[in-house]
ChimeraX commands (.cxc) that place a marker at each C-alpha (Angstrom):
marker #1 position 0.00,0.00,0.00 radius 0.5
marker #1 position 1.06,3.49,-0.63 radius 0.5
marker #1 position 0.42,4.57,2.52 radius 0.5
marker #1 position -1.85,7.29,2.05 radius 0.5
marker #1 position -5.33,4.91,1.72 radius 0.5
marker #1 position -6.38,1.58,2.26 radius 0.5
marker #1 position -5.14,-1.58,0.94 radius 0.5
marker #1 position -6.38,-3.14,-2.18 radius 0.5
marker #1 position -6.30,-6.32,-0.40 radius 0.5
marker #1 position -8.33,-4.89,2.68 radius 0.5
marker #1 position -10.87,-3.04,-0.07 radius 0.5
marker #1 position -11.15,-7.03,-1.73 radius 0.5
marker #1 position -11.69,-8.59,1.63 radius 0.5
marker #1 position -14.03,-5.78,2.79 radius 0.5
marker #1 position -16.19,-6.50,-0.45 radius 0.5
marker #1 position -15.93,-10.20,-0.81 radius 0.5
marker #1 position -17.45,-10.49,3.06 radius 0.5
marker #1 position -20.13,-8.36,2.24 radius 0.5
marker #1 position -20.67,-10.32,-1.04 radius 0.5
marker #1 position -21.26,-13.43,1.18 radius 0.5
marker #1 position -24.03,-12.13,3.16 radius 0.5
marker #1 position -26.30,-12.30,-0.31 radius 0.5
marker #1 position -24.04,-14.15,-2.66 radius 0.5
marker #1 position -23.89,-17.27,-0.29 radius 0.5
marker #1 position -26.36,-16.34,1.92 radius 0.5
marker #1 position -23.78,-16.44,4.74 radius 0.5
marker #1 position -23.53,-19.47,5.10 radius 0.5
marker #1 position -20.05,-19.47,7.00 radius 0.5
marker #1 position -20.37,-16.54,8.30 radius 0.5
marker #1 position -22.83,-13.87,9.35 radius 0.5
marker #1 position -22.36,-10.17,9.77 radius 0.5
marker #1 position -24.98,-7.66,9.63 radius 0.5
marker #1 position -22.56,-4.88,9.43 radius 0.5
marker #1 position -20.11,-6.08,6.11 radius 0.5
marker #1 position -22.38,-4.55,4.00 radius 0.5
marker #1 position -23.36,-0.90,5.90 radius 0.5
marker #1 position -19.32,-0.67,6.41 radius 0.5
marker #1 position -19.12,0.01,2.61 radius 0.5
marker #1 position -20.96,2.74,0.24 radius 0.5
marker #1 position -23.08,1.22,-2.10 radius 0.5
marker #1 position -20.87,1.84,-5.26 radius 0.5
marker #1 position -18.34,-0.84,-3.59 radius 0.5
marker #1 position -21.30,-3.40,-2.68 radius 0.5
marker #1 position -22.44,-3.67,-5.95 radius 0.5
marker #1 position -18.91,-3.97,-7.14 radius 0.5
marker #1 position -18.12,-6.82,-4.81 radius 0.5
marker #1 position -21.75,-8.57,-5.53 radius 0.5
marker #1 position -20.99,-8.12,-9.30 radius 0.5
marker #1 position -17.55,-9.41,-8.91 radius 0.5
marker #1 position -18.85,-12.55,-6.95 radius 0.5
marker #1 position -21.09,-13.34,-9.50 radius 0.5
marker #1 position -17.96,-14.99,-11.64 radius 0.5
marker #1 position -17.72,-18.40,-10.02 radius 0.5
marker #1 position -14.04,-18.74,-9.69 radius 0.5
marker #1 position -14.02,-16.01,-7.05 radius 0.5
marker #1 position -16.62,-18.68,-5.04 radius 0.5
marker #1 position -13.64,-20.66,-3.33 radius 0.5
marker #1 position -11.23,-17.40,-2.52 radius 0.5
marker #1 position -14.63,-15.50,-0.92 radius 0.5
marker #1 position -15.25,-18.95,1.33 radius 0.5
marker #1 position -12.15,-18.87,2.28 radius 0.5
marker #1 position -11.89,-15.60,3.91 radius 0.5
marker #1 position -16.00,-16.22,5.24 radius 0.5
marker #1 position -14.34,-19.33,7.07 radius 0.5
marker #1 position -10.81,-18.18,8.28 radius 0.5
marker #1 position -13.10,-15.28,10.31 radius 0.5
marker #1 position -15.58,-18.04,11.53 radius 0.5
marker #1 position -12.73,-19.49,12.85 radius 0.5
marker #1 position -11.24,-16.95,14.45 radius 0.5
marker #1 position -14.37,-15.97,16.38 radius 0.5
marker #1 position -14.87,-19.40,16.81 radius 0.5
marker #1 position -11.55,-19.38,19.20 radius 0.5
marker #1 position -12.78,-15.82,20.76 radius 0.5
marker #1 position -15.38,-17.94,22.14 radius 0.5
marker #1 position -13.72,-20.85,24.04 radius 0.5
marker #1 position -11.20,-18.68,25.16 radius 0.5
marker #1 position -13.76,-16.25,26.48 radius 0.5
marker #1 position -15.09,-19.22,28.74 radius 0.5
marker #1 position -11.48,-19.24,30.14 radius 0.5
marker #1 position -11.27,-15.68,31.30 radius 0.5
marker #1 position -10.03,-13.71,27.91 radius 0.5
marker #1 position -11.54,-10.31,28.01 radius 0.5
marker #1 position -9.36,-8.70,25.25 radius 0.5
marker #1 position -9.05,-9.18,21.91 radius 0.5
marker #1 position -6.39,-7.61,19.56 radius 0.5
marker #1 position -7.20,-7.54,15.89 radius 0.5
marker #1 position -4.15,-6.69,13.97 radius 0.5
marker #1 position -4.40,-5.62,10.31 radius 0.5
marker #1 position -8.38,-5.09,10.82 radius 0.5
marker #1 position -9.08,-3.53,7.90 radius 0.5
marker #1 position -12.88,-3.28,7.74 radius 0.5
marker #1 position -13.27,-6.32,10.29 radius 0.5
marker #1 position -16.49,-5.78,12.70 radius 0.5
marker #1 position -16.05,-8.04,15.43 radius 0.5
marker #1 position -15.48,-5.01,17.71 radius 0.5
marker #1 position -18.61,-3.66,16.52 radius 0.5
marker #1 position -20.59,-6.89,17.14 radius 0.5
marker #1 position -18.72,-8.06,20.18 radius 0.5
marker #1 position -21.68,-10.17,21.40 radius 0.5
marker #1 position -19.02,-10.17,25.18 radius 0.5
marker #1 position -19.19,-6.74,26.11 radius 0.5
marker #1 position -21.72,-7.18,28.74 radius 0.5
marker #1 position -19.13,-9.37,30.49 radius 0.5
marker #1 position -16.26,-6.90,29.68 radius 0.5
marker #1 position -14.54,-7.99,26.53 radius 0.5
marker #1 position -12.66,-5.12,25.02 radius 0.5
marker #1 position -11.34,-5.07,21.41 radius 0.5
marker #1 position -8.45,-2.94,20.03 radius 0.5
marker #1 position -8.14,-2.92,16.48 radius 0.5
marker #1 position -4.14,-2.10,14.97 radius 0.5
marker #1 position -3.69,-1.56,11.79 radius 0.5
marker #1 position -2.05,1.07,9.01 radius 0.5
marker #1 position -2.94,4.65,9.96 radius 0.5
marker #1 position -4.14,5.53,6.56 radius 0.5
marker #1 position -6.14,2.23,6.49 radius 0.5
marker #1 position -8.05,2.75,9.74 radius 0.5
marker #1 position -8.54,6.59,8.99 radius 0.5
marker #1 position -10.56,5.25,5.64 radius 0.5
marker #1 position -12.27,2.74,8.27 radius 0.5
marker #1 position -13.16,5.21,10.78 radius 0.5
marker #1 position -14.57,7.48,8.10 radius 0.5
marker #1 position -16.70,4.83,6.94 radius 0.5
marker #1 position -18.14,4.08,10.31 radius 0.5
marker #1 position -19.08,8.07,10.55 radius 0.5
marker #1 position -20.55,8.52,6.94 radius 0.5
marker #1 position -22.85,5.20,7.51 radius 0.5
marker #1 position -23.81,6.03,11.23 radius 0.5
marker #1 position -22.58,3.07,12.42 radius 0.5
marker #1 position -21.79,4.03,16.40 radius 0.5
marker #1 position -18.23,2.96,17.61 radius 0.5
marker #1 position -18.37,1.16,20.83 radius 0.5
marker #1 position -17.10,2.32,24.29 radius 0.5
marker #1 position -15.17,-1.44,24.61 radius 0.5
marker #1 position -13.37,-1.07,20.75 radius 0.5
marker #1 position -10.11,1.24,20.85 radius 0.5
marker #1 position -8.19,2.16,17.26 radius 0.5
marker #1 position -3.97,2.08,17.54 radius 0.5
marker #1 position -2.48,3.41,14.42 radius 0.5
marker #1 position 0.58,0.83,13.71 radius 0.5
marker #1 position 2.77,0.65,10.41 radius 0.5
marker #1 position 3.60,-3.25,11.40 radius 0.5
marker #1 position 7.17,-2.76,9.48 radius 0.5
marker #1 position 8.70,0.71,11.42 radius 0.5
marker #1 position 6.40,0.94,14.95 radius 0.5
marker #1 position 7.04,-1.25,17.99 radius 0.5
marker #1 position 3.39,-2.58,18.87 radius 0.5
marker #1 position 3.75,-3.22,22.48 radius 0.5
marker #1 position 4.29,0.61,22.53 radius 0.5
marker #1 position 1.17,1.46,20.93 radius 0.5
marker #1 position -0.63,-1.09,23.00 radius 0.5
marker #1 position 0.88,0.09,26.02 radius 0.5
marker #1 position -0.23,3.54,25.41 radius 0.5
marker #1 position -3.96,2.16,25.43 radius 0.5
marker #1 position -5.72,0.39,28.04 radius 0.5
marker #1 position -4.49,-2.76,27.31 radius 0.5
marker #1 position -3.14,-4.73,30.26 radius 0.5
marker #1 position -0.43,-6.66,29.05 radius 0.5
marker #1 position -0.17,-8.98,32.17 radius 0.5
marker #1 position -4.08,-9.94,31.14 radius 0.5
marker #1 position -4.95,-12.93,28.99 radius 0.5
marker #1 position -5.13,-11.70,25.41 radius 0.5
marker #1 position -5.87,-13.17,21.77 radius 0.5
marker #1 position -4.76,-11.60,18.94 radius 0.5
marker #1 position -6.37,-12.04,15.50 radius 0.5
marker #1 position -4.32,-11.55,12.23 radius 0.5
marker #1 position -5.67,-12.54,9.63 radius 0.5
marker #1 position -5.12,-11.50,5.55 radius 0.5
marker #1 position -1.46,-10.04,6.99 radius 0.5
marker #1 position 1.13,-12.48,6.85 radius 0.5
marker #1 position 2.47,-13.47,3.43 radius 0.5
marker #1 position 2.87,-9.22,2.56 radius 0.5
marker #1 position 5.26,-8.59,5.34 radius 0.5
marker #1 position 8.75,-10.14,5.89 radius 0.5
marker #1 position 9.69,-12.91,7.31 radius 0.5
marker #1 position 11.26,-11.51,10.25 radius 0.5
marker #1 position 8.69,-9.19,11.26 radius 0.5
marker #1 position 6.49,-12.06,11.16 radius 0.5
marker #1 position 7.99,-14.15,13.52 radius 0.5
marker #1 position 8.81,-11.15,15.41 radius 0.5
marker #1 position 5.22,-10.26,16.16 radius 0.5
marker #1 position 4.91,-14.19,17.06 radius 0.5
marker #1 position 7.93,-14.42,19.39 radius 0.5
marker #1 position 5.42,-10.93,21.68 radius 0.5
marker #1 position 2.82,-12.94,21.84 radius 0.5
marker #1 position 4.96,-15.96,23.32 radius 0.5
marker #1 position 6.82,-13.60,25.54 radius 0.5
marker #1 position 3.08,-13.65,27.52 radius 0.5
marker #1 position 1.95,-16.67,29.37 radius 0.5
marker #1 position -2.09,-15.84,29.02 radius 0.5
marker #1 position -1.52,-14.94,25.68 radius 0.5
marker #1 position -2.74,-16.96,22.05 radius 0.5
marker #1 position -3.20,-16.16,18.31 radius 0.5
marker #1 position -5.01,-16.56,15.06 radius 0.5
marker #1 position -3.50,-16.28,12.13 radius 0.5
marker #1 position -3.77,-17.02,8.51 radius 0.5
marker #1 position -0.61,-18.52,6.21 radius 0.5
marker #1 position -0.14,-19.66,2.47 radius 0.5
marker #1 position 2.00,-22.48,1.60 radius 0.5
marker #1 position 5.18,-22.20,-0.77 radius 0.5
marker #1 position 4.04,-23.04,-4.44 radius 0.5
marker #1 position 6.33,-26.14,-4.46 radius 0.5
marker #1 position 3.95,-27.36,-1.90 radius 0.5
marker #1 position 1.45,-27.63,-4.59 radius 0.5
marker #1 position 0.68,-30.59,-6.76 radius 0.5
marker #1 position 1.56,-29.41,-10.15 radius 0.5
marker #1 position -2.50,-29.14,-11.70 radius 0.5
marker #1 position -2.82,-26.77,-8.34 radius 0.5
marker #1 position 0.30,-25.10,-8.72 radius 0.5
marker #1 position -0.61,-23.47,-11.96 radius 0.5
marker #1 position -3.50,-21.51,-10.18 radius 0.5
marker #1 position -1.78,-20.55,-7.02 radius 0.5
marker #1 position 0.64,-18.83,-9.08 radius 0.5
marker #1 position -1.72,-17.25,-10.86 radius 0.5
marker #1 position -3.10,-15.38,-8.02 radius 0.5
marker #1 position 0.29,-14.78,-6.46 radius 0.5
marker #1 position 0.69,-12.60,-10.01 radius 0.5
marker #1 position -2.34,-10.85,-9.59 radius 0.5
marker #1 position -1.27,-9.72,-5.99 radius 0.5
marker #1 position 1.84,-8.79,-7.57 radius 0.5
marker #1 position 0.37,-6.81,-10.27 radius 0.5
marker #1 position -2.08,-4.64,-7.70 radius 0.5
marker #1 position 1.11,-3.81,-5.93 radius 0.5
marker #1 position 1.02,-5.96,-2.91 radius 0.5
marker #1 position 2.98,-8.88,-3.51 radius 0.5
marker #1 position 3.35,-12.17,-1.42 radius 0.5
marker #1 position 6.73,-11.83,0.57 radius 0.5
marker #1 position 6.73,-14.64,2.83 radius 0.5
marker #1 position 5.35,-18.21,2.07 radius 0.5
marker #1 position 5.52,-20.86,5.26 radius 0.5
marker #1 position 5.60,-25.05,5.48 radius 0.5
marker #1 position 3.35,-26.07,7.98 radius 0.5
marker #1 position 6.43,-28.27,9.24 radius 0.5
marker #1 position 8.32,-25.94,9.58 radius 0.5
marker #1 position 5.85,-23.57,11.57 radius 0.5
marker #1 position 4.60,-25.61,13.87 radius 0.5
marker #1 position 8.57,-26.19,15.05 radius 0.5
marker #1 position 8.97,-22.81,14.99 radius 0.5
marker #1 position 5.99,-22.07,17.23 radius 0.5
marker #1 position 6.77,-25.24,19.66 radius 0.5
marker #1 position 9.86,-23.70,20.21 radius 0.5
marker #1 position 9.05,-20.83,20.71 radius 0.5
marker #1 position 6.51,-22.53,23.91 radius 0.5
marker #1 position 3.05,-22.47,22.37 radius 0.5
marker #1 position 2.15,-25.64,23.63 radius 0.5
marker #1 position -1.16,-25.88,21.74 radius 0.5
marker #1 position -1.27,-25.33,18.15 radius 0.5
marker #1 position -4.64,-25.85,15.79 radius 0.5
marker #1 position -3.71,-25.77,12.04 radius 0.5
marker #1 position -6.51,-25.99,9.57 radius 0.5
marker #1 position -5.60,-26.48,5.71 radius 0.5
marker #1 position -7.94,-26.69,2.78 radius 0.5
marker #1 position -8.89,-30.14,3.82 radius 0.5
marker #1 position -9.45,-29.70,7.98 radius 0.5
marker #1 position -12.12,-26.53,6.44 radius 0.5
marker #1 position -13.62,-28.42,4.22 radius 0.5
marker #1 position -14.99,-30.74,6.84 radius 0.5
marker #1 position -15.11,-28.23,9.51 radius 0.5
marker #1 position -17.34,-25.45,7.89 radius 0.5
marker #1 position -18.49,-26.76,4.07 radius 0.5
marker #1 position -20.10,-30.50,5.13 radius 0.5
marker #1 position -16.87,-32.58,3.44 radius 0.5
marker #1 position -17.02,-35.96,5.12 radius 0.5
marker #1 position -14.35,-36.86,7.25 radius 0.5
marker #1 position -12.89,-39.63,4.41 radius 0.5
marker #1 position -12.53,-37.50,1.99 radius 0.5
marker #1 position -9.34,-37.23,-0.17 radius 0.5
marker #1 position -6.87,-34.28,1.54 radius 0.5
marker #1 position -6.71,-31.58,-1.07 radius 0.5
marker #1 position -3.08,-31.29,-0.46 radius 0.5
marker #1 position -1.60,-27.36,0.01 radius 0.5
marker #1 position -3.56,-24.14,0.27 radius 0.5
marker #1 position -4.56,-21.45,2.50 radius 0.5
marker #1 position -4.67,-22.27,6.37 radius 0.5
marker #1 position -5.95,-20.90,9.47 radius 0.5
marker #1 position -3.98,-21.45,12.66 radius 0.5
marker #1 position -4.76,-20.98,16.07 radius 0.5
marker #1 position -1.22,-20.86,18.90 radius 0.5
marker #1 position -1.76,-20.66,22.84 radius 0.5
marker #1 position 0.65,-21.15,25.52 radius 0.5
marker #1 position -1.96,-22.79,27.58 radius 0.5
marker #1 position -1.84,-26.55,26.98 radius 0.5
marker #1 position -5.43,-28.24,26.34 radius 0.5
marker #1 position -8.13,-28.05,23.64 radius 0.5
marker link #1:1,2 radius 0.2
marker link #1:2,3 radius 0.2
marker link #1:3,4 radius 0.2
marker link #1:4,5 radius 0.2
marker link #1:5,6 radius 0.2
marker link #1:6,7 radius 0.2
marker link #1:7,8 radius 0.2
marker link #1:8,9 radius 0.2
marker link #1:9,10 radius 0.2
marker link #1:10,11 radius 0.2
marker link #1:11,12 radius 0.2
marker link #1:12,13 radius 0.2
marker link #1:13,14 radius 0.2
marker link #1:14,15 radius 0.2
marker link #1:15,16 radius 0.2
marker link #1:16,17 radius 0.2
marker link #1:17,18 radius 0.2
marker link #1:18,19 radius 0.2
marker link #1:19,20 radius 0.2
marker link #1:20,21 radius 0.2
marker link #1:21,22 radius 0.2
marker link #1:22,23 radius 0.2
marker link #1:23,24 radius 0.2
marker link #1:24,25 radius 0.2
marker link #1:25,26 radius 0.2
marker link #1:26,27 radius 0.2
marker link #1:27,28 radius 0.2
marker link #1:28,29 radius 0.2
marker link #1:29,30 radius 0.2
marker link #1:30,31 radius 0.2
marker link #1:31,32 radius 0.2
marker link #1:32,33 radius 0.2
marker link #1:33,34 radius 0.2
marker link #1:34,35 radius 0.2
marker link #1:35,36 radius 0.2
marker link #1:36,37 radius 0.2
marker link #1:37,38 radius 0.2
marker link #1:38,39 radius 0.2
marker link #1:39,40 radius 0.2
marker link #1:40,41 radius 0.2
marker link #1:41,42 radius 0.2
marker link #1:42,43 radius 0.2
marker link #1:43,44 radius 0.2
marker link #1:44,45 radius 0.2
marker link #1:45,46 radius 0.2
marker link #1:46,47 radius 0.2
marker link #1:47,48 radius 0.2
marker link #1:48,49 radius 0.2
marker link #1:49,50 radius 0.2
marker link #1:50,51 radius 0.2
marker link #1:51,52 radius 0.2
marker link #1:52,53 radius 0.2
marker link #1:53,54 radius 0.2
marker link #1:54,55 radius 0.2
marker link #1:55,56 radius 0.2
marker link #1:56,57 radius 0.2
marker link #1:57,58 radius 0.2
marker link #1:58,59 radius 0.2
marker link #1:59,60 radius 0.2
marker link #1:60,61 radius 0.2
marker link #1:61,62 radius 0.2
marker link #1:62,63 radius 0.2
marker link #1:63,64 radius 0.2
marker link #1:64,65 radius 0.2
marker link #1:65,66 radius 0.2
marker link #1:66,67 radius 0.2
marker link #1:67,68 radius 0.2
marker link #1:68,69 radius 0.2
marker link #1:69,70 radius 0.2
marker link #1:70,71 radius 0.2
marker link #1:71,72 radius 0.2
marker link #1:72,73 radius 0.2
marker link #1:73,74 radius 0.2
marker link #1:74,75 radius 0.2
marker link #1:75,76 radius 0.2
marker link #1:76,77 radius 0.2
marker link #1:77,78 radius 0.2
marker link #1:78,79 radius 0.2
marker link #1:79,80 radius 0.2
marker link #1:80,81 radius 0.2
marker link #1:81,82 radius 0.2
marker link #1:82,83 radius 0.2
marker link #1:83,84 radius 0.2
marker link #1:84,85 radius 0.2
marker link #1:85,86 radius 0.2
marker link #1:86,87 radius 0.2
marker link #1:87,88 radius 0.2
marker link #1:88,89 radius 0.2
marker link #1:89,90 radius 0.2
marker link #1:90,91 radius 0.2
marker link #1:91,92 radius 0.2
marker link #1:92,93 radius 0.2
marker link #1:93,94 radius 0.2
marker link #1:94,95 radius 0.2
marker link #1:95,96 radius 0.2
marker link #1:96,97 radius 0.2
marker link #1:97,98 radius 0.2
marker link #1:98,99 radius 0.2
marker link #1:99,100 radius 0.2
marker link #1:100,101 radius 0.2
marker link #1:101,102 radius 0.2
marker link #1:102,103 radius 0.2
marker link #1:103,104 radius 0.2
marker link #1:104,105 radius 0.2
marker link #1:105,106 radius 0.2
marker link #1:106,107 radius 0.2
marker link #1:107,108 radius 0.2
marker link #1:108,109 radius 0.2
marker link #1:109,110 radius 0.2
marker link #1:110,111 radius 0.2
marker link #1:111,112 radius 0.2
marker link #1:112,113 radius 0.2
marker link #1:113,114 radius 0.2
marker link #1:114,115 radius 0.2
marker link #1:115,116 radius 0.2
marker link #1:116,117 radius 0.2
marker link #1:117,118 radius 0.2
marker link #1:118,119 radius 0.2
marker link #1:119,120 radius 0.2
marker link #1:120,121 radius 0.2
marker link #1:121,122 radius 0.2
marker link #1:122,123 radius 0.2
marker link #1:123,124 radius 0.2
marker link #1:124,125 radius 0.2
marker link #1:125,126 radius 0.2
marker link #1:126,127 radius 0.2
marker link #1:127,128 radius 0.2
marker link #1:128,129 radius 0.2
marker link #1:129,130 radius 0.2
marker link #1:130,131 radius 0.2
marker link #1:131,132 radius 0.2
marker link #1:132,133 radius 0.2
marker link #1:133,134 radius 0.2
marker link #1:134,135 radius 0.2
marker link #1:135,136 radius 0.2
marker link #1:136,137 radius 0.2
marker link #1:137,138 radius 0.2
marker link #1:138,139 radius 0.2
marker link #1:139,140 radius 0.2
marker link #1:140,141 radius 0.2
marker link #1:141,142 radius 0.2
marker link #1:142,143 radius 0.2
marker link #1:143,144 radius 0.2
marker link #1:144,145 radius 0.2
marker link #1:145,146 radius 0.2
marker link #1:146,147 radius 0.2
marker link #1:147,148 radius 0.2
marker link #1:148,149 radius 0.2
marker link #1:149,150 radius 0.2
marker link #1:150,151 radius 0.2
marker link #1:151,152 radius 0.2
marker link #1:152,153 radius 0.2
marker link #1:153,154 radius 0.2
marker link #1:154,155 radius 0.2
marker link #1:155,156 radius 0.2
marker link #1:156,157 radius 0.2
marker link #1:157,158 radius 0.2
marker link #1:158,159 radius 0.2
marker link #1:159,160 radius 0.2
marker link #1:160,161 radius 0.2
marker link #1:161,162 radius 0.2
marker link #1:162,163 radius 0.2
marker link #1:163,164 radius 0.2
marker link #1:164,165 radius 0.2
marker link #1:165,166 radius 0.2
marker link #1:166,167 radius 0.2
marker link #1:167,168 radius 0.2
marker link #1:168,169 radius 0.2
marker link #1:169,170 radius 0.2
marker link #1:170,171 radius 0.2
marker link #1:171,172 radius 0.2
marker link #1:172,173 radius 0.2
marker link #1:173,174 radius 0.2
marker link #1:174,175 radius 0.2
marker link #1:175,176 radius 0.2
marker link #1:176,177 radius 0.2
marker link #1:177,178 radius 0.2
marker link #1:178,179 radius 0.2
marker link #1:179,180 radius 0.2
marker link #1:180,181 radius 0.2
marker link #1:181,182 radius 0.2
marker link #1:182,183 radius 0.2
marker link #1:183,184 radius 0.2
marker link #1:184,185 radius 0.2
marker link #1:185,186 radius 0.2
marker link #1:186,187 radius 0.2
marker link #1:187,188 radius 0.2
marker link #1:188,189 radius 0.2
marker link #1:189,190 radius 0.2
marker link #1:190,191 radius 0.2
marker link #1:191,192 radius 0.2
marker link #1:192,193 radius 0.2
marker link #1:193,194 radius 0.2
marker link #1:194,195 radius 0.2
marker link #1:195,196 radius 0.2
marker link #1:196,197 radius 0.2
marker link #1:197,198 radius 0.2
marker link #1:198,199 radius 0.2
marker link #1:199,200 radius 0.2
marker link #1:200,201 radius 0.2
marker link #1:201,202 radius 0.2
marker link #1:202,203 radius 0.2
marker link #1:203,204 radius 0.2
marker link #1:204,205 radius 0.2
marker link #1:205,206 radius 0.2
marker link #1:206,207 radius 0.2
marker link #1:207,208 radius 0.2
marker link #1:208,209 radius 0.2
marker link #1:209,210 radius 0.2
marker link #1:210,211 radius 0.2
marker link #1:211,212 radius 0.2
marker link #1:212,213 radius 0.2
marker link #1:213,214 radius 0.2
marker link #1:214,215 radius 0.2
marker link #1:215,216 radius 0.2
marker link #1:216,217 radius 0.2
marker link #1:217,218 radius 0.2
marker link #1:218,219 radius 0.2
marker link #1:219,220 radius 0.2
marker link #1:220,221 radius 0.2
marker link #1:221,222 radius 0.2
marker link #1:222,223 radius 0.2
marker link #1:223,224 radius 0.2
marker link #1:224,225 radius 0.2
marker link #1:225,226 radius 0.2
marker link #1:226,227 radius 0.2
marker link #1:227,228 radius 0.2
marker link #1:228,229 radius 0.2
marker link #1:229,230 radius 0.2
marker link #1:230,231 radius 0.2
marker link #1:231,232 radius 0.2
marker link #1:232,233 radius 0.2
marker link #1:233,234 radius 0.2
marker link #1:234,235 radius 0.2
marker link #1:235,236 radius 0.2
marker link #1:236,237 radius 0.2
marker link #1:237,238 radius 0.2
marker link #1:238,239 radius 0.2
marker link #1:239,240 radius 0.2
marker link #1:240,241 radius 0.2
marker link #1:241,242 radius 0.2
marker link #1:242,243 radius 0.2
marker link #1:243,244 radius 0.2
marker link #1:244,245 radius 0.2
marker link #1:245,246 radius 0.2
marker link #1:246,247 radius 0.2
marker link #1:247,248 radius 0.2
marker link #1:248,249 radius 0.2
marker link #1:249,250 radius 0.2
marker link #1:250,251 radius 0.2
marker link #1:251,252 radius 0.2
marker link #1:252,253 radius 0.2
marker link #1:253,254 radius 0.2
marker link #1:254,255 radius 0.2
marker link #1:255,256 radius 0.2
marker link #1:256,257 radius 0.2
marker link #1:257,258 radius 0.2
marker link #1:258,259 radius 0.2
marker link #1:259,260 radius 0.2
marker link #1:260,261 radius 0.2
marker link #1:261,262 radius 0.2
marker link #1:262,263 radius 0.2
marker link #1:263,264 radius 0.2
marker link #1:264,265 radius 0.2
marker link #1:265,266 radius 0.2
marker link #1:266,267 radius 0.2
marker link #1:267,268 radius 0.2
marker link #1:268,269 radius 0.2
marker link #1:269,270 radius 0.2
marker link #1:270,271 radius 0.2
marker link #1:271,272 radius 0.2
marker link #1:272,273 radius 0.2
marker link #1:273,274 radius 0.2
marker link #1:274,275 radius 0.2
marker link #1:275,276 radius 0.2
marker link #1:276,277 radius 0.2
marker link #1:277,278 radius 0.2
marker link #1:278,279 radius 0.2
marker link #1:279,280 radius 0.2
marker link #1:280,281 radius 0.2
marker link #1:281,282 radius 0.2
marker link #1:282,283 radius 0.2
view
């Protein structure tokens, strides 16, 4: 991004969650608020867009890696978590809908300054009230140190947290990646969600083909994929690092989990996952 307006990538997922409500009928994933969040040029955009069938499995995607994220909000919140981070929020709404609040879950959203100005502008121009439990921290993920930021908000870092990151990962480098993970293991009541994308020579060659295409047209809007991770290779990186439970869900594991594939059916080999790291041990 050029820094002075939102992502393309957090204008696609904006518009491809608010194509789900109608296009798919939410099935994944509902949220009344994906399509008020955007002016009605862009929602007729994103509807038209999702009328081409080969966006179908890209748009499911992204419905199911935020079902699953809010589907770990949930147990944790039965274990005591009463604040949620959401970096790289883009046009997310979970701190809008945050159905803990009566029980005092607070939500801070981080993300690019000029991307959560555009957000916040939104929210005023389509009424939408901000809540008193969701706080905004500017953070440019590459230059600012985010326990800073976080510090200089109510959040109590010595409090059980979960941070959701989701549609981040493969644009930033490899060591500010593992950075960010090696904070959130430096806290003992801490966990996180985050997506990943496998290397292409993960891919069976008919699959390959495709996932190159897409890493071209990321490429070509000006946001190109930096860093690619092995799921071997992450989940040794995260044991040692002391996250003692780790929840890693490829193409296959969502398949079954969220679109009705029966347990027997043939793993669809690489692809986009979903990941979920605690230090607490247990399911």
């Amino acid at each position: 991004m050029d820094g002075k307006g939102p992502s393309r990538t957090a204008r696609l997922v904006a518009g491809s969650r608010a194509a789900h409500q109608i296009i798919d009928g939410s099935s994944v994933f509902e949220d009344p608020y994906a399509r008020m969040i955007l002016d009605a040029e862009a929602v007729a955009a994103a509807d038209k867009h999702a009328q081409d069938p080969g966006t179908k499995p890209f748009r499911l995607f992204l419905a199911a890696r935020s079902r699953f994220a809010e589907d770990c909000v949930a147990k944790e919140v039965e274990h005591g978590l009463r604040q949620v981070v959401v970096l790289g929020a883009g046009l997310d709404t979970f701190g809008l809908r945050n159905p803990y609040r009566d029980i005092g879950l607070k939500v801070f959203e981080v993300d690019h300054p000029a991307t959560q100005a555009w957000k916040r502008e939104r929210l005023l121009v389509s009424g939408i009230t901000v809540p008193s439990e969701l706080s905004f921290i500017p953070v440019d993920f590459e230059r600012d140190d985010l326990a800073e930021q976080l510090t200089a908000s109510d959040f109590q870092k010595d409090e059980p947290a979960l941070y959701i990151w989701l549609g981040v990962l493969p644009y930033l480098e490899r060591q500010t990646i593992f950075s960010l993970l090696r904070f959130v293991a430096a806290s003992p009541e801490a966990g996180i969600v985050f997506d990943y994308s496998e290397p292409l020579e993960n891919y069976a060659p008919e699959r390959r083909v495709r996932a190159a295409a897409m890493a071209a047209r990321v490429a070509e809007a000006g946001e190109p994929w930096i860093t690619l991770l092995d799921p071997g290779e992450l989940a040794g990186e995260l044991a040692a690092m002391g996250f003692r439970y780790v929840e890693d869900l490829g193409p296959s594991g969502m398949a079954r989990r969220y679109f009705g594939a029966p347990d027997d059916a043939p793993d669809s080999g690489a692809g986009p996952h979903v990941l979920f790291a605690r230090k607490r041990a247990g399911g």
